[in-house]
MMTF fields as JSON, N, C-alpha, C and O atoms, coordinates in Angstrom:
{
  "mmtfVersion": "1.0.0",
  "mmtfProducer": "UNKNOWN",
  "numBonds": 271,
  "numAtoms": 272,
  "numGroups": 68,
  "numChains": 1,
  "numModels": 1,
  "chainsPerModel": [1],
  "groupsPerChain": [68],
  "chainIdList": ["A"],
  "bondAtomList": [4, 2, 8, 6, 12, 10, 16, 14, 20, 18, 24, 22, 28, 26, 32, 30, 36, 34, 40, 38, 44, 42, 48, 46, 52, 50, 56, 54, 60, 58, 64, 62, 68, 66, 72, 70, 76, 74, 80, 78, 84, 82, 88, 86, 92, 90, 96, 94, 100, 98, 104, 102, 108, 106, 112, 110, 116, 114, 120, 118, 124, 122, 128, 126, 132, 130, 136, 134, 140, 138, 144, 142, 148, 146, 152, 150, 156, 154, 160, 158, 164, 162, 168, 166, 172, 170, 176, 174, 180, 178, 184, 182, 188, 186, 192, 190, 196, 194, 200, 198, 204, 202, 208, 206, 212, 210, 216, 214, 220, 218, 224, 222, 228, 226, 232, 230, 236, 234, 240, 238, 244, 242, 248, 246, 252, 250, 256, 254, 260, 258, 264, 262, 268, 266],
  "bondOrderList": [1, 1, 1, 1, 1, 1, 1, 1, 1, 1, 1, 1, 1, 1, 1, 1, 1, 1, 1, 1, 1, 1, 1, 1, 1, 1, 1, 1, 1, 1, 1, 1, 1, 1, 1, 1, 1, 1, 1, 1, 1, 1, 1, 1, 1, 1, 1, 1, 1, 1, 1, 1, 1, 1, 1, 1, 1, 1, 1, 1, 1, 1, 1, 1, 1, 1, 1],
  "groupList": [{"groupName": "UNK", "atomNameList": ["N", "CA", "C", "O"], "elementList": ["N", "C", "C", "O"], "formalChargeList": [0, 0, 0, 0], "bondAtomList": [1, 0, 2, 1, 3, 2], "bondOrderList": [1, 1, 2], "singleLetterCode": "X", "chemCompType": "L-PEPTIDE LINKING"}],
  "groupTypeList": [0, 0, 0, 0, 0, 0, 0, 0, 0, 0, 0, 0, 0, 0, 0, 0, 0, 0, 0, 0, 0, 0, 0, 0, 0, 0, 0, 0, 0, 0, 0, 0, 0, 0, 0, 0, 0, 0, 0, 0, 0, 0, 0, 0, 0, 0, 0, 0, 0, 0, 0, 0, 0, 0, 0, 0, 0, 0, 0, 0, 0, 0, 0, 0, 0, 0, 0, 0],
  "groupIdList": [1, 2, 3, 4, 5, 6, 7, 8, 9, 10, 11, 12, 13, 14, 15, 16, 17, 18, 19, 20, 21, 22, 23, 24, 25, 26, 27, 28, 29, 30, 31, 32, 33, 34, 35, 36, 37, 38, 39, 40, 41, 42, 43, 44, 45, 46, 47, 48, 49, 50, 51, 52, 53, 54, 55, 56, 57, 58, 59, 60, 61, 62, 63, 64, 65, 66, 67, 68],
  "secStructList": [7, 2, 2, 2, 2, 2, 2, 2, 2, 2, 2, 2, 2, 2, 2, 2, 1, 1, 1, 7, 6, 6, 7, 7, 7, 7, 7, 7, 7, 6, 6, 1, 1, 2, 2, 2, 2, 2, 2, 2, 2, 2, 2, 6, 1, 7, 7, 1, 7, 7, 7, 7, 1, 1, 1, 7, 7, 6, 6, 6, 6, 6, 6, 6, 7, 7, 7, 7],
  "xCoordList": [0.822, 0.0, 0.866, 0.744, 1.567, 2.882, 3.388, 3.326, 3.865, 4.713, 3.64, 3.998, 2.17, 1.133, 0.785, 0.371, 1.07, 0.707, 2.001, 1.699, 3.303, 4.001, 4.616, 5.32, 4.169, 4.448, 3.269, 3.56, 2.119, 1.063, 1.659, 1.604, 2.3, 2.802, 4.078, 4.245, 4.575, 6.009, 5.25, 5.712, 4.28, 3.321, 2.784, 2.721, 2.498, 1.431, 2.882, 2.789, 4.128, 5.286, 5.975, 6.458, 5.663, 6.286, 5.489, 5.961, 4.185, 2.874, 3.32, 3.363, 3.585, 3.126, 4.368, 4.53, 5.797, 7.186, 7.105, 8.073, 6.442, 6.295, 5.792, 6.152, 4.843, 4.81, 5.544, 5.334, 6.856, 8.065, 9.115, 10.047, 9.541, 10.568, 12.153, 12.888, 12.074, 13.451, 13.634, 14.512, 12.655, 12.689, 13.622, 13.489, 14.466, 15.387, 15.951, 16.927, 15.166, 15.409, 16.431, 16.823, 17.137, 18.114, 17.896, 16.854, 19.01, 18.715, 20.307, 21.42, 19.091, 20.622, 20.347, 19.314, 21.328, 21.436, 20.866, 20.993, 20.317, 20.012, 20.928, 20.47, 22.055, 23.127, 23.809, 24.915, 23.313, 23.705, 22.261, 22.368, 21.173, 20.31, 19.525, 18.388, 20.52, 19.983, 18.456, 17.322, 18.79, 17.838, 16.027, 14.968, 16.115, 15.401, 15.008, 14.054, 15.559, 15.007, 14.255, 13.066, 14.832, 14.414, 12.893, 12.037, 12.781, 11.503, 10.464, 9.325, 10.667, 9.577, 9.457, 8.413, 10.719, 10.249, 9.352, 9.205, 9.081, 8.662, 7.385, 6.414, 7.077, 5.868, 4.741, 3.56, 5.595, 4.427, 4.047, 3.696, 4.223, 3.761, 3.244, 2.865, 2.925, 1.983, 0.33, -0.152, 0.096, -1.512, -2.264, -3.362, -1.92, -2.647, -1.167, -0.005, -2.035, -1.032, 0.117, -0.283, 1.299, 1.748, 3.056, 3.719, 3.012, 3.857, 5.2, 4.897, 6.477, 6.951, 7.606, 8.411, 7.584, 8.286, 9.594, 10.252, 9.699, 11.371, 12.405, 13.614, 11.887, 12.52, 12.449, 11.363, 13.944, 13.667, 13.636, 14.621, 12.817, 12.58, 13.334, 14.104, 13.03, 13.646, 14.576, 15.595, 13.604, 14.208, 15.212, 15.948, 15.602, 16.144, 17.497, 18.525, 17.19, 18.49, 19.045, 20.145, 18.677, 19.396, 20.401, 21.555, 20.232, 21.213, 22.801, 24.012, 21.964, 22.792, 22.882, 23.641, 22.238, 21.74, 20.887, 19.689, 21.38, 21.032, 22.038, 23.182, 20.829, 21.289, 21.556, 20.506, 22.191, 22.153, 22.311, 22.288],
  "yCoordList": [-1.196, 0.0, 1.261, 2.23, 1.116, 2.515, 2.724, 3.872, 1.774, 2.08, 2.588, 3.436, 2.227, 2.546, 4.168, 4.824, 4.776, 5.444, 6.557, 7.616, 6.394, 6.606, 7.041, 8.008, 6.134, 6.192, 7.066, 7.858, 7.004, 8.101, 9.878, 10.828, 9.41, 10.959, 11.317, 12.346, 10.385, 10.839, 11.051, 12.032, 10.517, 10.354, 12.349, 13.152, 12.361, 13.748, 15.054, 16.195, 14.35, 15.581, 15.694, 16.534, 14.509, 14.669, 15.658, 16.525, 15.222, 15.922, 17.657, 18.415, 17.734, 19.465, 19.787, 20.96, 19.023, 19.842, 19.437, 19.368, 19.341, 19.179, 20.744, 21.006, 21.94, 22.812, 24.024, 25.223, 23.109, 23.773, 23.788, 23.562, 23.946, 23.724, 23.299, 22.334, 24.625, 24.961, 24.443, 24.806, 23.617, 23.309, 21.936, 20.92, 22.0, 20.957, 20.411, 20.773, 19.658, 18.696, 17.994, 17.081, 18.007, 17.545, 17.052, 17.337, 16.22, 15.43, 16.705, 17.231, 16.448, 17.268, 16.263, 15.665, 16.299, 15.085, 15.892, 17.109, 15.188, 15.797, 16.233, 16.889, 16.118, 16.905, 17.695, 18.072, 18.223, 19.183, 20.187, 21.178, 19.947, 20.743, 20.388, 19.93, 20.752, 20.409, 21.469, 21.02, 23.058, 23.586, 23.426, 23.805, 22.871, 22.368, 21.435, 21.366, 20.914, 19.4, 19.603, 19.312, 19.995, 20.749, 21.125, 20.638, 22.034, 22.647, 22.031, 22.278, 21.24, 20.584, 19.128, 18.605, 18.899, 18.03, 19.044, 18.549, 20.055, 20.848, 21.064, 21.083, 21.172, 21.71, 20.151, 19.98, 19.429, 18.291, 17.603, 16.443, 18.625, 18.268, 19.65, 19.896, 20.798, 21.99, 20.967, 19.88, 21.957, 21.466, 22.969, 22.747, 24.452, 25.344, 25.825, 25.421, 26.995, 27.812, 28.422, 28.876, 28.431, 29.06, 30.259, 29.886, 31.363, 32.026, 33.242, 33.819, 33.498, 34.309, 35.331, 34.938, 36.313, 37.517, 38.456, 38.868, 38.637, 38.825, 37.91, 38.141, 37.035, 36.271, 34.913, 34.383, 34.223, 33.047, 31.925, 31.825, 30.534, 30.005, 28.919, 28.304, 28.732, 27.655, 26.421, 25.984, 25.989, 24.725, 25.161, 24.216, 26.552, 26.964, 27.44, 27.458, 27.861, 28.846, 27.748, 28.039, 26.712, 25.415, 25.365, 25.434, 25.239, 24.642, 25.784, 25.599, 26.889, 27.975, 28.763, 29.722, 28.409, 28.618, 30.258, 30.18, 31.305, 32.64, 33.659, 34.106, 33.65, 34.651, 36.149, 36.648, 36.796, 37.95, 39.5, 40.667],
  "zCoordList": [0.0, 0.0, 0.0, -0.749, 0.762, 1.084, -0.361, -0.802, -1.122, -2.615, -3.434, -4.251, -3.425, -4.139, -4.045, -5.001, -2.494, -2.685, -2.859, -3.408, -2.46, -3.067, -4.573, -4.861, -5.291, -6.612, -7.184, -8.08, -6.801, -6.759, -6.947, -7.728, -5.443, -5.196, -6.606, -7.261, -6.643, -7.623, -8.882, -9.466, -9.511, -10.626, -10.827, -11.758, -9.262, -9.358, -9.524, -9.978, -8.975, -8.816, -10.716, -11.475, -10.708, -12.176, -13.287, -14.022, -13.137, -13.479, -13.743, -14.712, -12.389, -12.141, -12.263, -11.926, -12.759, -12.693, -14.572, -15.329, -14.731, -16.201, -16.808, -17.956, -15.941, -16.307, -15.791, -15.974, -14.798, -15.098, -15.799, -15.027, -16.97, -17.554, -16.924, -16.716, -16.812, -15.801, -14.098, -13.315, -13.881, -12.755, -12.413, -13.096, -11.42, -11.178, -9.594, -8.938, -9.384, -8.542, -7.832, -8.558, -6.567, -6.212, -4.731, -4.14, -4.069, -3.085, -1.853, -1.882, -1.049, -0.111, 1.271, 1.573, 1.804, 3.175, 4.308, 4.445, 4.988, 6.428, 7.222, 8.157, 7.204, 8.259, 7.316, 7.705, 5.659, 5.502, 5.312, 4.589, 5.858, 5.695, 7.049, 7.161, 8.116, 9.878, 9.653, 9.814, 9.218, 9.991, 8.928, 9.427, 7.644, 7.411, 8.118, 8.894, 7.91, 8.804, 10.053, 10.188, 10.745, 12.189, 12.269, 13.007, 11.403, 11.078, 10.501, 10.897, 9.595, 9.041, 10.645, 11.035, 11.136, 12.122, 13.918, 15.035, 13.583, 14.674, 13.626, 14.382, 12.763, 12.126, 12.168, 11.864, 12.588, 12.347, 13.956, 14.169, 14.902, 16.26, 15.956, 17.101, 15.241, 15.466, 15.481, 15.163, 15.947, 15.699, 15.251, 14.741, 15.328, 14.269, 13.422, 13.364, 12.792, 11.463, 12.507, 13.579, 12.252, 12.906, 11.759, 10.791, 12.248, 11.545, 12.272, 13.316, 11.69, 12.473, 11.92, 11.075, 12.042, 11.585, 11.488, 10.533, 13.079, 13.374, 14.334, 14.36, 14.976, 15.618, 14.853, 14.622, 14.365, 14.241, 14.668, 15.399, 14.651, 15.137, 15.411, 14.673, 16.588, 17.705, 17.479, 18.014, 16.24, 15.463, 14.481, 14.199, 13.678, 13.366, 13.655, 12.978, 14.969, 15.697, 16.483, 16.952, 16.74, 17.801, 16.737, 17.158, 15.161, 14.457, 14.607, 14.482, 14.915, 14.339, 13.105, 12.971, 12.387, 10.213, 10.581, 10.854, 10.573, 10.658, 9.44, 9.358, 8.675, 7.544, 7.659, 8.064, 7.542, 8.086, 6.733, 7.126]
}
């Protein structure tokens, strides 16, 4: 069931990067993209919208990844 719906999803990504031309796809590792990671793993214990403006967030700044 998991590969079914899987391959679903890659089916629907191929779909819609098809009316991107220029669009290009790449794989980056989790310990070189900590403060991603971080965040999408803190966004999925939210339970509403949450948004922030001048302070960044928690899961972000643990890594240290502050653009300036």
């Amino acid at each position: 069931m998991y590969f079914n719906k899987l391959g679903a999803l890659f089916k629907d990504v191929i779909a819609l990067l098809s009316k991107f031309p220029g669009a290009v796809l790449s794989h980056v590792a989790r310990a070189e993209n900590l403060a991603a990671h971080g965040l999408a793993k803190h966004a999925l214990r939210l339970d509403d919208e949450l948004s922030w403006f001048e302070e960044v967030p928690a899961p972000v700044a643990d890594v240290g990844v502050i653009n300036s």
